[in-house]
C-alpha positions as CSV (number, residue, x, y, z in Angstrom):
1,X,0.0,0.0,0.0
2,X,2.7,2.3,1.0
3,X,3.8,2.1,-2.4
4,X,0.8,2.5,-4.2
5,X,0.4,5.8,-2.4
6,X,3.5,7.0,-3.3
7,X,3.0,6.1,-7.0
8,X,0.0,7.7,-7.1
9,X,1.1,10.7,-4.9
10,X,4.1,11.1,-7.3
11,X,1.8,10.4,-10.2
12,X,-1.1,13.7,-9.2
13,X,2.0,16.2,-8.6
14,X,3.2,15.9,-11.8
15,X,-0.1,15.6,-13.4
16,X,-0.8,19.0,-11.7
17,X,2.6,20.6,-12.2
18,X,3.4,20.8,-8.6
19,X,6.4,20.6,-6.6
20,X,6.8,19.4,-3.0
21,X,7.4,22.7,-1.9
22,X,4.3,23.7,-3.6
23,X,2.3,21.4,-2.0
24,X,3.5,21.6,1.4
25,X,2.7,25.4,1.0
26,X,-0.8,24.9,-0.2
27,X,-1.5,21.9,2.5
28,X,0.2,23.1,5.4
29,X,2.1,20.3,5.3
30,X,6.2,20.2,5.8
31,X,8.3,19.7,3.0
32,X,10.2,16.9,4.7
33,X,7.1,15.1,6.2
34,X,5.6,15.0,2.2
35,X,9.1,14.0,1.1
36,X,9.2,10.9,3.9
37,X,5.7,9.7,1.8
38,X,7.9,10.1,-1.9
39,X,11.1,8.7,-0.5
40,X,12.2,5.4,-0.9
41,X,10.4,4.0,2.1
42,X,7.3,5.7,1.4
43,X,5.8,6.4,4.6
44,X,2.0,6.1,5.0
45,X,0.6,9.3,6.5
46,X,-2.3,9.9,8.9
47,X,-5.9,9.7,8.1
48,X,-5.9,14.0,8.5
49,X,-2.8,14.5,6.5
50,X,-4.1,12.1,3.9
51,X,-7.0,13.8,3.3
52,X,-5.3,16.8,3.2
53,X,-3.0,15.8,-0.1
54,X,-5.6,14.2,-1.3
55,X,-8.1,17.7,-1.5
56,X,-5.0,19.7,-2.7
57,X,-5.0,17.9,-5.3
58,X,-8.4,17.3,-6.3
59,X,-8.4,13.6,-5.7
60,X,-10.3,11.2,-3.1
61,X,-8.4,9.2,-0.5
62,X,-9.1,6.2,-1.5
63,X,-7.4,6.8,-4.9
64,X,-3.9,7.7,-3.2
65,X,-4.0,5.1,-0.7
66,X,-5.4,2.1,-3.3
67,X,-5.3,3.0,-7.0
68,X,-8.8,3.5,-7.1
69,X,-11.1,5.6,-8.7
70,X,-9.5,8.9,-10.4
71,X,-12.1,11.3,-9.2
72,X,-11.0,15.2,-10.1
73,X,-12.7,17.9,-8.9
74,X,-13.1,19.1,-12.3
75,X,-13.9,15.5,-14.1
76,X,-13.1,11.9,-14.2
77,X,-9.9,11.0,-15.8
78,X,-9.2,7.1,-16.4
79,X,-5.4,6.7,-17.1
80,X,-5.1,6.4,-20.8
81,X,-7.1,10.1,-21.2
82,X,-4.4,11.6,-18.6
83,X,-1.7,10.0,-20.3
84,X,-3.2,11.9,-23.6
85,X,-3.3,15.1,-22.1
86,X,0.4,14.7,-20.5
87,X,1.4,14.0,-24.3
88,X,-0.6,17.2,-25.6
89,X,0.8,19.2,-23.0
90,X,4.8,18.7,-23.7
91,X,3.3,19.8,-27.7
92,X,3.8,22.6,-30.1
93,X,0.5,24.6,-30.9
94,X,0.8,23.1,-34.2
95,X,0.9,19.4,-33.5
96,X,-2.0,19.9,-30.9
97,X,-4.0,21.8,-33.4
98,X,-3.2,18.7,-36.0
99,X,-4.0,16.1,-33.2
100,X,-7.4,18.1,-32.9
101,X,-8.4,17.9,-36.3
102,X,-7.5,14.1,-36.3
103,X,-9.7,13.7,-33.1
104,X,-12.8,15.1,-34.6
105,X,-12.5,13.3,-37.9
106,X,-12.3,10.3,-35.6
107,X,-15.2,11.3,-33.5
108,X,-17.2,12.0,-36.6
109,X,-16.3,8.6,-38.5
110,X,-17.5,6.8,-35.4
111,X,-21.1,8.3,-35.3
112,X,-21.7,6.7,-38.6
C-alpha cells in the first residue's frame, strides 16, 4: 500500500505541475514530512494528512492510498485520457492543433 500511495502521490504532482514545496505550502504540510511519503520507504501518512493531499490535489483518499477511482474535482480521468493530455501538453500549438483535427474526424467517422 505504501507504495501505491507513493505512486500515485508522485503520479497527481506531476499531473498538476506541482512541486513538493508547492504542496506543502498549499497543504500546510512540511516539506520533509511529504518528502518521507515520496522517498524510498514511502511512509503512510495519517488519516488527517491524507485527506489533506488528497483535497490539494483534487483527488479522493481512496485513490492515493489504493489506486482506485481517479475522481477530479473538475472531471473523471481514467489513465489512458491523462496520459493523452500529458502528451498534448509537452506539444507545439501546431501538432496539438493537427491532433485536434485528427480527433474530430475520428469522432465523426464513429457516429456513422
Amino acid at each position: 500500500m505504501k507504495d501505491i500511495f507513493r505512486e500515485n502521490l508522485r503520479a497527481e504532482l506531476d499531473y498538476s505541475g506541482l512541486t513538493v514545496k508547492e504542496l506543502s505550502h498549499k497543504t500546510g504540510i512540511a516539506k520533509g514530512t511529504l518528502d518521507c511519503y515520496l522517498g524510498v520507504r514511502a511512509s503512510m501518512p495519517p488519516a488527517d494528512i491524507a485527506v489533506k493531499i488528497a483535497n490539494s490535489l483534487g483527488v479522493t483518499v481512496e485513490y492515493l492510498i489504493n489506486g482506485q477511482e481517479i475522481k477530479r474535482q473538475d472531471k473523471l480521468l481514467d489513465p489512458k485520457i491523462r496520459s493523452i493530455i500529458q502528451i498534448l501538453i509537452e506539444l507545439n500549438d501546431k501538432d496539438v492543433e493537427t491532433i485536434l483535427a485528427i480527433s474530430k474526424i475520428i469522432k465523426t467517422q464513429s457516429e456513422k
